[in-house]
Each structure stands twice: as C-alpha cells, then as structure tokens.
C-alpha angles and dihedrals in degrees: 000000000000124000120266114245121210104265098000130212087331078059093077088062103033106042097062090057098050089042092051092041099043087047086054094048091048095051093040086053090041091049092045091046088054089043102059091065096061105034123115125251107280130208124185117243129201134216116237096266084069093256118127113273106242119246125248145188130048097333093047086055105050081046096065088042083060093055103046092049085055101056095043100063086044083061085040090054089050098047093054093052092044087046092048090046095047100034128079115267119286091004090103088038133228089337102043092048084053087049096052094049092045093051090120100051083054084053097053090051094049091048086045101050094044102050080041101057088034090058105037109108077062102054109082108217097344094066093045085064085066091071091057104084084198087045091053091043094055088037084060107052096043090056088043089069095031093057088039093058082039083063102030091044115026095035110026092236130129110040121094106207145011112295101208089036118121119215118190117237103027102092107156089335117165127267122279088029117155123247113253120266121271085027118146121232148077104263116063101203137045088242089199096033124256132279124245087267085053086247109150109254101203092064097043090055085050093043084046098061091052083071098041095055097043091050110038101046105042084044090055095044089054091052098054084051094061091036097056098039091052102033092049093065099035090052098035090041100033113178122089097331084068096038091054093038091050087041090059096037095046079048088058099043100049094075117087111263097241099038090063091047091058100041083050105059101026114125107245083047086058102045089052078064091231086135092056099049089045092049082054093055103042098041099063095063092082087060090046085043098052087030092054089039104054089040093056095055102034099040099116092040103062090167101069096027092060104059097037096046076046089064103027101055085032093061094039086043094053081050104051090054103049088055102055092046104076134150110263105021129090092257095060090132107123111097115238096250092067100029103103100200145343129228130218093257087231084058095054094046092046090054092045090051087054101043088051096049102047092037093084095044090052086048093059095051099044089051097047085052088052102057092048096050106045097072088062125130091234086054088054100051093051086046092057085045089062090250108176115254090250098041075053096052100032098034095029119039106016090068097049083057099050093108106063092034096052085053083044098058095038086053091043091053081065100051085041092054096053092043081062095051080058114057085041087048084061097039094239131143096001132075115270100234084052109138090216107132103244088061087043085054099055101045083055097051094068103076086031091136085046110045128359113187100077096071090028106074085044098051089037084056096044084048093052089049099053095037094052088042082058096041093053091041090057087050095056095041083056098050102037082063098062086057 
C-alpha cells in the first residue's frame, strides 16, 4: 500500500487554483492594509433614490479583487470536499479521504443550513443570525464539531481506528502512512500520522471533541443555572441578600482562573471528597431553577402546575441523583438498578470545576442585568397587576436580557473550551490516556522541532472551535441590537 499525498491526483487541478486564489487574496489584503494609511476621509454619498453611491478608483478596484479571491478559494475549499466524497479512495488524496468519512456530518450541515434559511423569518433571534454572514460562519464551524462529536459520540462513526490502539511500526509517521502489513482494519492509512505512542491522531482529534462538547456546553449551561438563579433576586431584591451573594461571588473571583482549576482536580483535593459535595450542591440549581419557573407561571392554574412540576422535578431529580453517585467517590449510594449512568471520575471533577468557576462571573452579570432591568416600565406594570416577585424575574425581566446573556454563554463555551486544553496541556482532572485535545496537544508538543503533525490537527481544532464560539457570538451581538 502507497502512501497517501495532501489533495491527491485531483491535486494537480485543484492546487494551482487555490494557490493562485489564496496569493490574490494576501496581496489584495496586504495592498488594502498599505492603502488605508494613506487614503483620504471618506464620507458615504448617496444617489438621489436615497441608495449608497458605489465607490470607485483604485480602492474600489482591489476591493473587488478581494472579493473575488475570496470567493474563489471558498469554491477551491468545496471542490476539494466534493472531489474527496465522489471520487475512489485515495485517489483525492489525505483531504478527500477525511471528506468522505466525515459525509454525514456535511449532510447534517447542509439539512441544518437549509431548514434554517427557509425558516428564518420564523425563527425569532436564531434566524436573524442568518443574515449575519460572520454570525453563519461562526454558526457553521461550532455545529461542525458539535455534529462531529454527535457522530463520533452518540453513534460510533467517523473514526477510523482505535484511539487508544497501538500499531507497531508507526511511531510519528507522516500523514497519509500505510498500515503495516498483516494489520487488521478497515482503513489502510493514519490519515493524520501517528503520535509518538503510534496512536492514530485523526481519530483522536474526532474522539476529543466528543469530550469538549459534552463537557463545555452543559458546563456552561449549569453555570448559568446557578448564576441566574442566584444573580435575579440579588439584583431585583438588593439588601442583604445582594451584599452576602457579591461578597461570595467577588471570594470566588478573586483567585486566579487557573490556579482554582488546579487546586480543584488535583488529586489530594478529589480523594477529600470536596468535588463530590460540591457536585451535590451546584447541581441542584437547575431543579430550584425549572421548579421556581414553572410555579411562578402556572401558580393560579394547579391543574396544569402539578402534573407538570410531577414530571419535570421527577426527571431532573432522577438525574441529580444519578450524577452525584458515582463509583469511586464518597457519595457512591444509588443502587445500581436505579443509577442511570456513571462518569469517568476525571471527567466529574473536571465539570464541577467548570460549573464553579464560571458560576460568579454569570452572577454578576445577571445581577448587573438585574438591577438595570427592574425599574422598567414593563416591571412596573406586572408589579401593579399583582404579578408575584419571581414571574417577575423569570417571565419579566429574563427575557428582556436574553440578548447579552445568549453572547455571554457562546463566548463562555470558548473560554470554556480552552480552560479544558488546558487542563488536558498540563495533564490535570482528566485520564492520561484521554483522547481530549489539550492532552493530545501536549504529548505532541514534545517532539514539536521534530515532528509537527502530532499537536497540530488538535490545536488547529481547538482553534476552529473558539473562533467559530466568538464568530457566532459577534453575529448574534449584532443582531440582538437591532431588536
């Protein structure tokens, strides 16, 4: 079996293009760049219909070169994927091999995109960030990885050989190499190289981002719970309640990020049990925060708010307590016929870590938000109505925040994310053999003046992620404002 190339016979199509594209585009950005120090103060004019009169001379021009280029590698980029799916195996080289396994998550993109842009005008805030072209783009590489872990996770498709599978021989090979002869498996090659454990590193980058989007987002999630449960009645009530609850936040905050997150998972921190008890504290907020919500609008109509708090609270409840027991910590108490499920214990310390961290900085916010919000004229009119003090918090004046919050958690995913690299980078909270890509990283980063593809796919992938978390945050900044 041959080695695989980059792009393949359909390379010797395809590569001048892009070169010739993506040269176009640097030197019309370059030019551009030079240009604006020496341009003149524009102001907009308009034609006499009122519409914007269009630009001209040099800088119109290079402008237009820009564009084009752009687009063309966009093109570039498309034709290779098409070309990898359609096309034999190998014949469209490393990329079009990882463009054929990842064809579902392509699908579900495509799905995705179109019902979205259909239905856009329907779709409240989330299809006004399809008029954002940074908002879509960001749109589109978060749900990349979240439909990759989705694959990878939830279905066992994508990757192409064991992660944590050892083959003689391919030792920080190159990308593309053959499988030794007499090795068992379906795919021939390590499309991304081996590690230096001759582990195969593009399914460890898939397999990773299993753990990054289980993790960041649900963490994140938790920690608005608690923030907002907390931060709505210490800025609505003020008073004492406030001055104790920022005391406690502004406690928390004043240690350094990091420093937290190592005294947290390290491992004489976990075996006092500290992590478990404080899993059992911060994890019932989300029960408090459904319980007091669907109370407060549904308090004058029992009929309807006992069965549904019934269902709701017995759900979370069953869930609750089938994530604090868990093998291996002190709160290990549910029988196993009623336990749902067990987490690696890296992994749980890891969450709570998260969920603590984050919790403060979403108080704040919340509270801020609060304080601002609650002299309304809207507050005031539910108030005259005889509105309760939490349907006025949860029904009045969350909503009304939406918008910053909603930027808040897609840019706190990120942070998030790279709190998570790393942990992994210095080898805290999660197993050592974890596939997660900040541990990825620094096991590549050993042999970095060697050889350079082992920590490259997985910091090129934790790079995709954030960008695309801020991307999409920007969009929908952008878009909540013109509410």
């Amino acid at each position: 079996m041959e080695p695989l190339s980059w792009t393949g016979a359909t390379g010797a199509f395809l590569n001048p293009f892009i070169l010739i594209s993506a040269t176009c585009l640097v030197f019309a950005y370059i030019i551009q760049f030079v240009m604006s120090f020496f341009a003149a103060p524009m102001t907009l004019q308009s034609n006499a219909d009122g519409s914007l009169m269009k630009r001209g001379g040099i800088s119109s021009g290079i402008e237009n070169v820009a564009n084009v280029a752009f687009l063309a590698v966009i093109a570039a980029a498309v034709l290779y994927l098409v070309a990898g799916v359609l096309a034999p195996y190998g014949q469209a080289g490393i990329i079009g091999v990882m463009a054929k396994r990842l064809l579902p998550v392509w699908i579900a993109l495509i799905v995705t995109f179109s019902l979205s842009i259909y239905f856009k005008r329907k779709l409240g805030l989330y299809g006004k960030l399809f008029d954002s072209t940074v908002g879509m783009i960001g749109f589109g590489l978060v749900m990349f990885w979240v439909f990759t872990a989705l694959f990878a996770g939830g279905f066992d498709m994508l990757v192409t050989h064991d992660p944590l599978g050892q083959v003689s021989g391919l030792k920080n090979k190159a990308p593309g190499v053959p499988m030794p002869d007499g090795s068992t498996g379906d795919w021939p090659h390590y499309l991304l190289g081996g590690d230096n454990l001759a582990r195969d590193i593009f399914s460890r980058v898939i397999k990773g981002s299993v753990i990054v989007i289980a993790i960041a987002p649900l963490a994140t999630l938790f920690a608005f719970m608690v923030g907002i449960t907390l931060g709505l009645p210490a800025g609505y009530f003020g008073g004492k309640l406030d001055t104790v609850l920022s005391f406690l936040a502004n406690l928390i905050l004043a240690f350094p990020v990091i420093l937290l997150f190592y005294l947290l998972v390290t491992p004489e921190i976990v075996a006092t049990g500290i992590p478990s008890f404080m899993a059992a504290f911060l994890f019932v907020f989300p029960m408090v925060f459904f319980g007091v919500l669907l109370n407060s609008r549904y308090y004058t109509q029992p009929s309807k708010r006992n069965p549904m708090l019934i269902v709701v609270l017995g759900v979370l409840g069953w869930l609750y307590l089938s994530l604090i027991s868990q093998d291996g910590t002190v709160l290990n108490f549910l029988p196993d016929a009623i336990d749902g499920f067990d987490i690696n214990p890296g992994i749980l310390v890891v969450f709570v870590s998260v969920v603590f961290v984050n919790s403060p900085t979403v108080f704040r916010i919340v509270r801020g938000l609060a304080l601002d919000l609650h002299t309304r004229d809207y507050v005031a009119a539910a108030q005259t109505r005889g509105e309760g003090s939490w349907y006025i918090m949860l029904w009045e004046i969350l909503p009304n925040a939406r918008g910053p919050l909603i930027v808040d958690f897609c840019l706190r995913i990120g942070y998030t994310t790279i709190l998570l690299g790393t942990l992994g980078f210095f080898g805290l909270g999660l197993p050592p053999e974890s596939p997660d890509w900040g541990s990825t990283i620094n096991e590549g980063r050993k042999l970095l003046l060697i050889v350079a593809h082992p920590a490259l796919p997985p910091a090129i992938a934790l790079l995709s992620l954030v960008l695309g978390l801020n991307l999409l945050a920007d969009g929908l900044r952008e878009e909540s404002l013109k509410d």
